[in-house]
C-alpha positions in Angstrom: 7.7 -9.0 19.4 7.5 -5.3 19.1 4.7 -2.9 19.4 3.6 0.0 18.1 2.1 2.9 20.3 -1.1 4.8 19.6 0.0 8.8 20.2 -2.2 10.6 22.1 -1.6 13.8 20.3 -1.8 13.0 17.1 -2.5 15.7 14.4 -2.9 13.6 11.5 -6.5 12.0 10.2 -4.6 9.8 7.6 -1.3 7.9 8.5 -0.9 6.4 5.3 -0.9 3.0 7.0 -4.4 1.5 8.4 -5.3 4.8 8.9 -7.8 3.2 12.1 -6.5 6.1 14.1 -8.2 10.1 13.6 -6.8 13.3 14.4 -7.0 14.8 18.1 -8.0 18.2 16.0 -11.5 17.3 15.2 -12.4 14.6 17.1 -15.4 16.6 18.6 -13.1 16.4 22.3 -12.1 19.4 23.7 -9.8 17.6 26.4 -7.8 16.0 23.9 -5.3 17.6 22.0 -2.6 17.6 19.3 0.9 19.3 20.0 3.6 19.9 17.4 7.4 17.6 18.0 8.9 19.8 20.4 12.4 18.6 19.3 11.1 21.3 16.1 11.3 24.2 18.8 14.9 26.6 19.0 15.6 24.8 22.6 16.6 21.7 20.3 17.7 22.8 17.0 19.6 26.2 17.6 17.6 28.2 15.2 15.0 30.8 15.2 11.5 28.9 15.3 10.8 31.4 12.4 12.9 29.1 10.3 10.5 26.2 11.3 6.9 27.2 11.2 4.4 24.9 12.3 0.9 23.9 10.6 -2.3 22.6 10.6 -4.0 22.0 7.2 -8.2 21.3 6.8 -8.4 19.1 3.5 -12.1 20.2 2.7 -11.8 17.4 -0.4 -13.5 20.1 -2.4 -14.1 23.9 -2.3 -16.5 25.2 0.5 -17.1 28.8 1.7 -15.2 30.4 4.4 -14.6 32.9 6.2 -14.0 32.6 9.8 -12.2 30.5 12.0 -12.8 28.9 15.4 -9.2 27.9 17.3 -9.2 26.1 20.8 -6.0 26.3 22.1 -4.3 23.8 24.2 -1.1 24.7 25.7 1.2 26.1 24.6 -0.3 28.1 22.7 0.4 30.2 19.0 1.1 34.0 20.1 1.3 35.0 16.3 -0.3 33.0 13.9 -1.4 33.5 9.8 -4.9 31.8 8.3 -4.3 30.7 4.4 -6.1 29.0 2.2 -5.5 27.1 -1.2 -7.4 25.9 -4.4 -4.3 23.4 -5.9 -5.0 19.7 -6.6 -1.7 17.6 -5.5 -1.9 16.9 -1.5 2.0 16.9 -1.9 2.2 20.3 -2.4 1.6 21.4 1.6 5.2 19.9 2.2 7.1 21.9 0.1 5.5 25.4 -0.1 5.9 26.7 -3.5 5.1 29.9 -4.3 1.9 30.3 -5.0 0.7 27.5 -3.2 -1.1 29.4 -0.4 -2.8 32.8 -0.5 -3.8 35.1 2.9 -7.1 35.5 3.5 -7.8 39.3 3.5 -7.7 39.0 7.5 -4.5 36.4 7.8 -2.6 37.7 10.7 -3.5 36.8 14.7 -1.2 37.8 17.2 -2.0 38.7 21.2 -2.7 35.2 22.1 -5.2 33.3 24.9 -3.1 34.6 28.1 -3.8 38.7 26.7 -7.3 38.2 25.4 -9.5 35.6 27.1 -11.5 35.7 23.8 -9.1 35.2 21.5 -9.7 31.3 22.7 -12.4 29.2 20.7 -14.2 32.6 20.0 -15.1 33.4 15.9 -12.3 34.6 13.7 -13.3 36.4 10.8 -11.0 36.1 8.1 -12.7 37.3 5.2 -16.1 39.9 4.8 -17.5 37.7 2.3 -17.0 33.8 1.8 -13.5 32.5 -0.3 -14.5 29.3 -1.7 -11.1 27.4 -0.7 -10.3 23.4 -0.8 -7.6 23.8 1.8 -7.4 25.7 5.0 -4.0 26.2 6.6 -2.8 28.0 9.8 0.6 28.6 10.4 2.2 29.5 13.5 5.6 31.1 14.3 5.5 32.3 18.0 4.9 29.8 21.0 3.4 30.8 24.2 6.2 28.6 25.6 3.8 27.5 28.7 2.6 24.3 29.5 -0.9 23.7 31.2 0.7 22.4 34.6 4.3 22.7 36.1 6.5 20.7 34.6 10.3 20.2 34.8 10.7 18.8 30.8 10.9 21.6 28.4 9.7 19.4 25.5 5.6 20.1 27.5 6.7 23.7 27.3 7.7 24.2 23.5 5.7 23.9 19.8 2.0 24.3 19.8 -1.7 23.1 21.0 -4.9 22.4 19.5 -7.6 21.2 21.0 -10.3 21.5 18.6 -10.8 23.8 15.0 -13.3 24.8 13.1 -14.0 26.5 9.9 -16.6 28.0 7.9 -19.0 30.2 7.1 -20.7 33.7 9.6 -23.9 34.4 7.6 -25.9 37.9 8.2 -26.9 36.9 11.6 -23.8 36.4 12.4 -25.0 32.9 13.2 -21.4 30.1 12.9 -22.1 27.7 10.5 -19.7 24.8 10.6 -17.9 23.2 7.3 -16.1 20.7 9.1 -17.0 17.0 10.5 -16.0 16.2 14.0 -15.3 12.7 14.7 -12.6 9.6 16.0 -12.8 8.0 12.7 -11.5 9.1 9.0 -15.0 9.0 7.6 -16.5 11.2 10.3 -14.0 13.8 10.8 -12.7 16.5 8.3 -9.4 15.3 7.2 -6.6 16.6 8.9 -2.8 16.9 7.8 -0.1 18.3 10.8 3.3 19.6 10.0 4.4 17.1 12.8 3.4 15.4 15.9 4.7 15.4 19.7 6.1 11.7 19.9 4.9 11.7 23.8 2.9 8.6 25.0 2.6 5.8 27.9 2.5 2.4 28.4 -0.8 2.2 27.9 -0.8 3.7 24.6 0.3 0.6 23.0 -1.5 -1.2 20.1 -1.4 -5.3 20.4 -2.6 -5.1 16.9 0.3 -3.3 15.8 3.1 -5.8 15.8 6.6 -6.2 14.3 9.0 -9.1 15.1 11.7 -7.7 17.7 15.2 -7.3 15.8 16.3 -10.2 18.5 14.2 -12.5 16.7 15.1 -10.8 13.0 19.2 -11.7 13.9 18.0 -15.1 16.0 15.9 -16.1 12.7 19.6 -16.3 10.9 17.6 -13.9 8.1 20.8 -11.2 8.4 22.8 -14.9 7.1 25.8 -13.3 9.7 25.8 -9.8 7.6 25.7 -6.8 8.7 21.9 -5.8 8.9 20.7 -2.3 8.1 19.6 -1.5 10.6 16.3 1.3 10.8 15.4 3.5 13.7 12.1 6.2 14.1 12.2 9.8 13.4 9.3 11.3 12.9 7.6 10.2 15.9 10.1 9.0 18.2 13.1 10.7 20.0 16.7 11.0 19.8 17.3 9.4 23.2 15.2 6.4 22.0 17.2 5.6 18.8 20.8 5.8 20.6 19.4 3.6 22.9 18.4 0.9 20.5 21.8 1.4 18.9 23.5 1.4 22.2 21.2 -2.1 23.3 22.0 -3.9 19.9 25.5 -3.3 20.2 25.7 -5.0 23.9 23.8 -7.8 22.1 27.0 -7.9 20.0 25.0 -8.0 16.6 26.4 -7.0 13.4 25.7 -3.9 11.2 26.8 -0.9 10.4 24.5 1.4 9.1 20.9 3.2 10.2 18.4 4.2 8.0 16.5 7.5 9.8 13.0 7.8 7.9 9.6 6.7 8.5 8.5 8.1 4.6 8.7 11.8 5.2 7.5 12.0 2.2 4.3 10.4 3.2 3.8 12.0 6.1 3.7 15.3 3.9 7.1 16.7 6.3 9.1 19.7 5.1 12.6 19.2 4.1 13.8 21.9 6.5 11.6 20.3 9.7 13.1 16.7 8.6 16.7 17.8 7.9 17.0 19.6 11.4 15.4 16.0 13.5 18.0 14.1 11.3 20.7 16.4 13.0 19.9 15.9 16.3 19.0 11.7 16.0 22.6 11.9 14.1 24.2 13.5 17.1 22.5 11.3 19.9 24.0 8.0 17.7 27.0 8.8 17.0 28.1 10.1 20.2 26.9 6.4 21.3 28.6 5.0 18.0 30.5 7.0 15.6 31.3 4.3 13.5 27.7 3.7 12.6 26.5 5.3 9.1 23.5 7.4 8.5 21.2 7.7 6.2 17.7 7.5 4.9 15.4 9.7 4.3 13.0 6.3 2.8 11.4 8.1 0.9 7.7 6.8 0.0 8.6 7.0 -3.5 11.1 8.8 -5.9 8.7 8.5 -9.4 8.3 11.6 -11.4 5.6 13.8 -12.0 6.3 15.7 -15.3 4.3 18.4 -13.9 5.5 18.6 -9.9 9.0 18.5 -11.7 8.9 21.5 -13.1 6.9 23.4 -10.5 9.4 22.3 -7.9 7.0 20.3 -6.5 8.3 16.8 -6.9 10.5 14.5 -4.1 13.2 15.2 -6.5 13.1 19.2 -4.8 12.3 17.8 -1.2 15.8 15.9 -1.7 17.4 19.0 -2.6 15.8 21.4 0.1 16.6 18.6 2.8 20.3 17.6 1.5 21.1 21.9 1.2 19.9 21.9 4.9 22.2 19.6 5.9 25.2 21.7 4.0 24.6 24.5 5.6 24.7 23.2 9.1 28.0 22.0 8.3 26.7 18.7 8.6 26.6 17.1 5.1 29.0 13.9 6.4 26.2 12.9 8.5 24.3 11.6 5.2 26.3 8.7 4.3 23.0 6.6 2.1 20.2 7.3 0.4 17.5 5.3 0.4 14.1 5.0 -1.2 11.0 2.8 -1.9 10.4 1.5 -5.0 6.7 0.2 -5.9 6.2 2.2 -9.7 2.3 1.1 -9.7 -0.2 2.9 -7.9 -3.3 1.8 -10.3 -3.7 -1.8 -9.8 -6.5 -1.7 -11.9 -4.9 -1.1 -15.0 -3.4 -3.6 -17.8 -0.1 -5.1 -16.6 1.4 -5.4 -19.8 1.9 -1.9 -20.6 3.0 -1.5 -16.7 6.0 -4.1 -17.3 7.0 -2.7 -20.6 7.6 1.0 -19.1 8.9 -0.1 -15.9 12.5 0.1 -16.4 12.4 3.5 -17.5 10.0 4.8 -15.0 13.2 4.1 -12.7 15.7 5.1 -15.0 14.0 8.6 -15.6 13.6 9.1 -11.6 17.2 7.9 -10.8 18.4 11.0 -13.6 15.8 13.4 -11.4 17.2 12.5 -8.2 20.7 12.9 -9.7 19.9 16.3 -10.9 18.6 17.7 -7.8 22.0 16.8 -6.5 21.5 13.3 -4.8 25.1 12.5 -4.6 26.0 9.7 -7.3 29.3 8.8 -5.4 27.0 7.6 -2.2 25.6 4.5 -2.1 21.9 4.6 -3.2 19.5 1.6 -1.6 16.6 0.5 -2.2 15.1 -0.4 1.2 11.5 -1.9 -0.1 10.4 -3.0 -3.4 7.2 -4.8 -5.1 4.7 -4.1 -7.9 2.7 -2.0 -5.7 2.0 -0.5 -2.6 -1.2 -1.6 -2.7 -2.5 -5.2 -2.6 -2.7 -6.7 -6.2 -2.9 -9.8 -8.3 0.0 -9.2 -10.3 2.2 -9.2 -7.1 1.6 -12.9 -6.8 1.4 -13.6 -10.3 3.6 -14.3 -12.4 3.9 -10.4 -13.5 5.0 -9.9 -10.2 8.0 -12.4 -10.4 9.3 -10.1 -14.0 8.8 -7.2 -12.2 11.0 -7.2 -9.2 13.3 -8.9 -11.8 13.2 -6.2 -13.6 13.7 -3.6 -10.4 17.1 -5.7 -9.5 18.1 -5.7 -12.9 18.2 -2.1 -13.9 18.8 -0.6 -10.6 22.0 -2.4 -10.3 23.0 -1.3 -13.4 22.1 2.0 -13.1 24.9 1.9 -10.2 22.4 1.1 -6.9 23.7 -0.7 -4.2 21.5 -2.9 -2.1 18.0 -3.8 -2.9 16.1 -5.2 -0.4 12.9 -7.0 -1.5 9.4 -6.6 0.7 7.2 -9.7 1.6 9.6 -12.6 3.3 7.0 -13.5 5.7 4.3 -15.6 4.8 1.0 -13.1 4.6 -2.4 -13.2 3.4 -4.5 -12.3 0.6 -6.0 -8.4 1.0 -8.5 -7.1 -0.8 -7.6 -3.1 -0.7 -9.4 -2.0 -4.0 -12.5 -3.8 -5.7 -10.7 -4.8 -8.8 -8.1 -7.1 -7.7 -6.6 -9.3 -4.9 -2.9 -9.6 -3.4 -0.1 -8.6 -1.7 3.5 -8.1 -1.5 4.6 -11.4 -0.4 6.3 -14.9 -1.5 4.2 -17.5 0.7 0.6 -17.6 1.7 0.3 -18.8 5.3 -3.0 -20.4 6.9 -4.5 -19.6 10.7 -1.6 -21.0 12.0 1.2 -18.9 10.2 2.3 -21.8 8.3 3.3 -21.9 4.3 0.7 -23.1 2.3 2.0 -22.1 -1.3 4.9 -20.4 -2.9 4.1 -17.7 -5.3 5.5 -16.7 -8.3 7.6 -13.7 -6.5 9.6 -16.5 -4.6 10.6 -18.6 -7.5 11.7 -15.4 -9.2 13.4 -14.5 -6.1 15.6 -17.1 -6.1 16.3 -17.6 -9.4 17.9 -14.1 -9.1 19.6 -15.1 -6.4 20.9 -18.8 -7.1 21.3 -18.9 -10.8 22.0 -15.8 -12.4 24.1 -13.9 -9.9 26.8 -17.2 -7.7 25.1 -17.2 -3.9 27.8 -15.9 -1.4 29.2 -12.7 -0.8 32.1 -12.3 -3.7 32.4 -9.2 -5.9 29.9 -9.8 -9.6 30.7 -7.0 -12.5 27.1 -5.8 -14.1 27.7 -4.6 -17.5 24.9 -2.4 -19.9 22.9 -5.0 -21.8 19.9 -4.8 -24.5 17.4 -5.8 -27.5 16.1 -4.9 -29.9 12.7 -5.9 -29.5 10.4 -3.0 -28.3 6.8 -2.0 -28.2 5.1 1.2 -30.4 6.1 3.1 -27.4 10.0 2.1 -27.5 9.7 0.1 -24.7 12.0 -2.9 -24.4 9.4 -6.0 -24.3 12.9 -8.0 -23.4 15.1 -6.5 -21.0 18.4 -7.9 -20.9 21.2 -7.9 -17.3 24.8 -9.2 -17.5 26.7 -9.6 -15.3 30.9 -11.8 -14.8 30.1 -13.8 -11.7 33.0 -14.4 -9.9 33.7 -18.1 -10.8 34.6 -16.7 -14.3 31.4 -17.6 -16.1 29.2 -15.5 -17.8 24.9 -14.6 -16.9 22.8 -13.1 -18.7 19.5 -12.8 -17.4 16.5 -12.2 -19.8 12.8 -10.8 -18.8 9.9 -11.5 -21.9 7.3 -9.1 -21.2 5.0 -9.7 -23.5 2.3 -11.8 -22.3 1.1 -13.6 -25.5 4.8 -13.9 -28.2 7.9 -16.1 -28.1 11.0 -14.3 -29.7 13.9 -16.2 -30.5 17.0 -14.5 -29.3 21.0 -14.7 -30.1 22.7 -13.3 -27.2 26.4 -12.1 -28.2 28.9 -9.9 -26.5 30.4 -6.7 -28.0 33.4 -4.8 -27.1 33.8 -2.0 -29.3 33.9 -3.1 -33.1 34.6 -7.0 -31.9 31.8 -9.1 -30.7 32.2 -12.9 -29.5 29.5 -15.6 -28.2 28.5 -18.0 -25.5 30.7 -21.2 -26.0 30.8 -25.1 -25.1 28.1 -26.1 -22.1 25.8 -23.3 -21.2 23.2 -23.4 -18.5 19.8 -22.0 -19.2 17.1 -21.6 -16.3 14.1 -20.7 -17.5 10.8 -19.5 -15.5 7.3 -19.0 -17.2 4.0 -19.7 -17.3 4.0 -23.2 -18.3 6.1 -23.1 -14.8 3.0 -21.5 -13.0 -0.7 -20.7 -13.0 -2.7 -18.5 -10.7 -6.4 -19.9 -10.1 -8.6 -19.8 -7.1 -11.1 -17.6 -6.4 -10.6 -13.9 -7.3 -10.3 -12.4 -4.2 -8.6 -15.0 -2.5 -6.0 -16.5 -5.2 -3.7 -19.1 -4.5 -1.6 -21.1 -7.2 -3.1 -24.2 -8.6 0.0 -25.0 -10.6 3.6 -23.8 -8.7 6.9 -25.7 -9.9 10.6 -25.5 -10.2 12.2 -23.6 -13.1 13.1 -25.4 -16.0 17.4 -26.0 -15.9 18.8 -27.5 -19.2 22.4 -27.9 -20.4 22.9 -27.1 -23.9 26.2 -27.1 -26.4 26.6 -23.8 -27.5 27.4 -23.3 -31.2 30.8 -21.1 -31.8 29.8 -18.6 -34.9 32.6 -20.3 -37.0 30.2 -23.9 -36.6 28.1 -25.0 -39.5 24.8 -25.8 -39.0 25.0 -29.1 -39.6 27.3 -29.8 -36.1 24.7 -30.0 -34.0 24.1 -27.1 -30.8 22.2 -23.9 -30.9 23.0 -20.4 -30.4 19.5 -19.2 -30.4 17.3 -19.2 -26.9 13.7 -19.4 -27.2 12.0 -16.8 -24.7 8.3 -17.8 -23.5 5.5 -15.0 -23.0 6.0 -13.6 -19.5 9.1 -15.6 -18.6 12.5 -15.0 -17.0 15.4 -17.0 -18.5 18.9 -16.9 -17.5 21.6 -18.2 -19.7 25.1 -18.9 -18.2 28.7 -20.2 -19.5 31.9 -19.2 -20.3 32.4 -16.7 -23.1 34.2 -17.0 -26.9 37.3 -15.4 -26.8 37.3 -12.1 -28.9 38.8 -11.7 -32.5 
């Protein structure tokens, strides 16, 4: 197994995971502390530390007068820093900064620092004579005492910045403090908190039993990897450059097989600037490859790469973070480093809503962010991957219903045909029902297990899975051509309701695989092939594989779901019709698509007029 470590000085109240941790800011302890990554301070990257500012931001959830600050300083310490604030809606927008985004409260600039004025520590800032009604406070700091609280011999307790506690609110006429913020160890009791990053320092007995991931021993021993190369993912964000050589260094000893690294951890997520990300991707970059050059880089796994009309054109979106971050690396010279890019894929946030309309517009929610990453200059010649994909990122019925099984069909579909490379789907393990929202039930996964970690059923998601897998594309490891496919059916949105994916398999046949996404209509369909003005046909013995509802049922109680009905696809032979065949000689050339099904049809091809 391998663990995860709690991090003593941890900025962040939400982690975007379990979020069971709480920021060391406001956590009410003045002998705790957060500290910035010191591998962000000029000692590590080369550059002026102006060129990476770090920040603290109070999320207030909704506007609430201030006007002065309270700073405890830990060490080291912020010799110059500036108090904003912001009235915007999009939590996003604290990584990238656009202008406008923050305004300076009529007092913004503090410089002098604890060592020249005693007071300056924990004492009332005033910021502003009257009250600013602001939904975010930020403080930015640009020059580091460069001191650490005791003698030490590692640089890294010497560089960034320390908080030990913050406040922020409101000095009435008395000049009385009156505090706007909650100080606790738990999200709901403290303030929210976001850091511009976090020192990666802790001990042995930082680490979490209850955060566990099988060791990538057991991952190659498991024969998962089926002898290929695995991609292979190290930390970033809250780890250190040593530490990932080292895991590439142990795993080639081991003799294991891959040949890329994904750097990442969501950046996004995490709410980390371009700039602060592109210059720890530099330095992790160097540390591997002067252990392995050979080994290709990439990342950054982004959270997600959807587009917000809106963020788009404020230059607010990832679409911008991907172009700030990929610049960075240009002008360091050091644009061969990126050899990948990667991203997440789950297109629904609102689990609660119909999943119809979700299936219908899910191909061109990818297609649109694909063009936005393209245009924000994502090179198109590098291979793009998909590392995780599912309905969701949060726990649904769909994503072990059938809807879920037409979804990630869908996602493998059009992302491979848009020109992706690898897509690797989330949920092998067998994993449990969560309840994360009050509407609905799931989770990203193709088996339920019981107390002992055994399979109890097989969801929709794995029949789909390997229907991809086995049937429309030839298992193994030879080259398939995808080509553009279509219909004609669509909703009053233009949406495709059947979404067609060919591809020439290597042992000369013909697949087409076709997704029905409307939940309550059977449409007859005549596949054909075009190439410019001539179009041909299936021909002779054709294969169709068909998976739908009558295939599987979801019943159990709602918040704990399991299948009540769970069987093979349906796999028929068939004599396919040529076009020059009357309809009296027996055959068919029509297929007869199911609501909600997936159907592949597979044979050899007429020859063209």
């Amino acid at each position: 197994m391998s663990y995860g470590y709690s991090l003593p000085r941890r900025g962040n109240t939400i982690d975007q995971a379990t979020n069971a941790g709480y920021s060391r800011i406001d956590d009410g302890d003045s002998e705790t502390f957060w500290k910035s990554n010191p591998y962000l301070d000029r000692r590590f990257t080369g550059e002026d530390n102006a060129l990476h500012p770090q920040w603290i931001v109070i999320d207030f959830e909704r506007p609430v007068p201030i006007n002065a600050i309270r700073i405890l300083w830990g060490h080291p310490f912020a010799e110059v820093f500036r108090i904003q604030y912001g009235n915007f809606e999009d939590v996003s927008d604290i990584a990238l900064n656009a202008p406008g985004t923050w305004k300076d409260f009529p007092s913004s600039v503090f410089a002098g620092g604890v060592s020249r004025a005693p007071k300056f520590n924990g004492d009332t800032l005033r910021v502003s004579g009257s009250p600013i009604k602001a939904r975010w406070v930020r403080i930015v700091m640009t020059k580091s005492s460069g001191a650490s609280a005791e003698v030490t011999n590692d640089v890294r307790d010497r560089v960034g910045f320390a908080v030990r506690e913050l406040s922020a609110g409101i000095v009435d006429a008395k000049g009385n403090f009156q505090d706007e913020m909650h100080h606790g160890t738990t999200l709901k009791k403290q303030t929210v908190i976001y850091v511009s990053s976090t020192d990666p320092w802790h001990r042995d007995s930082d680490l979490h039993q209850d955060v566990e991931q099988v060791g990538l021993d057991r991952i190659y021993a498991t024969g998962l990897t089926n002898n290929l190369p695995m991609l292979l993912p190290t930390g970033l964000l809250y780890d250190t450059p040593e530490n990932a050589a080292n895991e590439i260094r142990y795993l080639r000893a081991r003799g294991y097989k891959f040949d890329a690294a994904e750097l990442g951890e969501e950046p996004d997520g995490q709410y980390v600037t371009p700039e602060d990300f592109g210059a720890l991707y530099l330095q992790f970059a160097r540390a591997i490859h002067e252990v392995d050059g050979s080994v290709k880089l990439g990342g950054p796994s982004l959270q997600e790469i959807s587009i917000d009309e809106d963020a788009s054109k404020a230059n607010r979106g990832n679409g911008e973070w991907m172009r700030r971050f990929l610049d960075y690396l240009k002008q360091h010279g050091r644009s061969a480093d990126f050899s990948f890019f990667s991203f997440e894929w789950y297109p629904f946030d609102d689990v609660c809503e119909a999943t119809a309309p979700q299936l219908a517009q899910a191909p061109k929610l990818l297609d649109d962010a694909w063009k936005e990453m393209q245009h924000r200059g994502v090179p198109h010649n590098l291979p793009w991957i998909i590392s995780e994909y599912g309905y969701s990122a949060f726990a649904a019925r769909a994503e072990i219903d059938i809807e879920g099984a037409l979804l990630n069909a869908d996602i493998v579909g059009k992302f491979l045909t848009l020109g992706g490379d690898q897509a690797f789907l989330f949920g092998y393990t067998p994993s449990e029902i969560l309840r994360e929202v009050p509407c609905t039930a799931g989770n990203n996964m193709l088996f339920l297990m019981d107390e002992d970690g055994k399979i109890t059923h097989r969801f929709a998601t794995y029949f789909g899975a390997r229907l991809l897998t086995q049937e429309w594309l030839k298992p193994g490891d030879e080259v398939h051509e995808i080509y553009p496919a279509g219909s004609d059916v669509r909703d009053v949105d233009g949406n495709e309701l059947i979404t067609a994916y060919a591809v020439h398999r290597p042992d000369g046949l013909w697949s087409v695989l076709l997704i029905n996404k409307d939940p309550k209509r059977t449409y007859e369909t005549h596949p054909y092939f075009r190439v410019g003005t001539k179009t041909g046909s299936f021909i002779g013995s054709v294969d169709v594989v068909q998976y739908s509802t009558s295939d599987y049922v979801l019943g159990g109680p709602r918040n704990s779901p399991y299948p009540i009905k769970a069987e093979e696809p349906s796999h028929n032979t068939v004599r396919w019709k040529s076009p020059a065949e009357s309809p009296t000689e027996g055959g068919t050339d029509l297929l007869s698509l199911p609501p909600y099904s997936l159907t592949v049809v597979r044979g050899r091809r007429s020859p063209l007029p």
